[in-house]
C-alpha positions in Angstrom: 0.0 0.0 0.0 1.3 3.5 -0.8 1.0 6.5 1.4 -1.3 8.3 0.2 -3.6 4.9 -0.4 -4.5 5.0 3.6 -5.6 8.9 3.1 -7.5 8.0 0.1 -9.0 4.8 1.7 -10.9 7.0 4.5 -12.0 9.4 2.6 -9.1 12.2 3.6 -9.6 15.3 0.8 -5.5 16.2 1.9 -4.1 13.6 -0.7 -4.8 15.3 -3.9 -2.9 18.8 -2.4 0.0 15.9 -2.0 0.3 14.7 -5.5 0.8 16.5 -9.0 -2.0 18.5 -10.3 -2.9 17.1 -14.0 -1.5 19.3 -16.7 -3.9 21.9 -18.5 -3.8 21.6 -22.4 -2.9 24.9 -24.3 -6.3 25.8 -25.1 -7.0 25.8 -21.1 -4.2 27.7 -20.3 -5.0 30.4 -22.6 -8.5 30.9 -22.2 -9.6 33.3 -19.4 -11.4 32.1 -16.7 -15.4 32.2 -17.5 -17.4 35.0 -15.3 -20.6 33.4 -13.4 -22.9 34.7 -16.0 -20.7 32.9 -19.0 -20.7 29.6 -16.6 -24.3 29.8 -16.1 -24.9 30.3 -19.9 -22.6 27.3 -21.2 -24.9 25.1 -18.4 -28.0 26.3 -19.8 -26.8 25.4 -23.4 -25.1 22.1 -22.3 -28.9 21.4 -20.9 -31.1 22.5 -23.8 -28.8 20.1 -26.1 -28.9 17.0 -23.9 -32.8 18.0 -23.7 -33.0 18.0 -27.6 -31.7 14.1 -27.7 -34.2 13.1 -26.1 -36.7 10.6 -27.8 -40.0 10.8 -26.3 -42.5 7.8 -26.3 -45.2 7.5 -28.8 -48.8 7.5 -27.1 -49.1 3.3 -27.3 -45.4 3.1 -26.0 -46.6 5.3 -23.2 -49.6 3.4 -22.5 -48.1 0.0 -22.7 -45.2 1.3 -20.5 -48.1 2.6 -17.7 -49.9 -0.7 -18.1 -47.0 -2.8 -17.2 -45.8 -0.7 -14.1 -49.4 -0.7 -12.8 -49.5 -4.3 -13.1 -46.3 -5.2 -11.4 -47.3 -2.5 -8.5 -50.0 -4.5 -8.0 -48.6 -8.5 -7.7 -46.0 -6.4 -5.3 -49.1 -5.1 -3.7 -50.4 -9.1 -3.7 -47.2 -10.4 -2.8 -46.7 -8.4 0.2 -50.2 -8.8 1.3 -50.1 -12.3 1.6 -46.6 -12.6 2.7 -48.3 -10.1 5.7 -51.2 -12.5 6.4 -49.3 -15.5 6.7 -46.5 -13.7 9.3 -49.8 -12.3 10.7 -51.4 -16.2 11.2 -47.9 -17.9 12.0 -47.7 -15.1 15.2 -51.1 -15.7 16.3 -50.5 -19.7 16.3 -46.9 -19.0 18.0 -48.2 -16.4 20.5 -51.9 -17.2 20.5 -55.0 -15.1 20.8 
């Protein structure tokens, strides 16, 4: 095990100040450094392009994905409803009335 391993191992922040910083590229180390707005902007951006890849469900997908999901919510529901009987009748015959 290495020295810093221990630090890193419970969760000590001090053993990335120890080691090397990763080098910038060129491009990094030549741009400014981005104002809040200009941060702000390049997340709202980033956000509306992920939001445009996203392929929404046709009207039968979305009905055949509700169906299923109300379905298995309700054998769950079943499940655990008869699992809680049976613990219910196995503590009345172990305790009794």
């Amino acid at each position: 095990m290495s020295d810093s391993a221990p630090a890193a191992a419970s969760g000590a922040g001090g053993a990335a100040a120890d080691g090397p910083r990763p080098a910038r590229s060129a491009s990094d180390q030549d741009a400014p450094k981005r104002g809040l707005f200009a941060r702000i902007a390049l997340f709202v951006r980033q956000v509306v392009a992920e939001l445009k890849k996203v392929v929404r469900p046709t009207r039968s997908e979305l009905i055949t994905y509700t169906s299923v999901v109300l379905v298995f919510v309700l054998v769950v529901m079943a499940f655990v409803t008869v699992l809680d009987l049976g613990i219910g009748q196995v503590t009345l015959w172990v305790f009794g009335d």
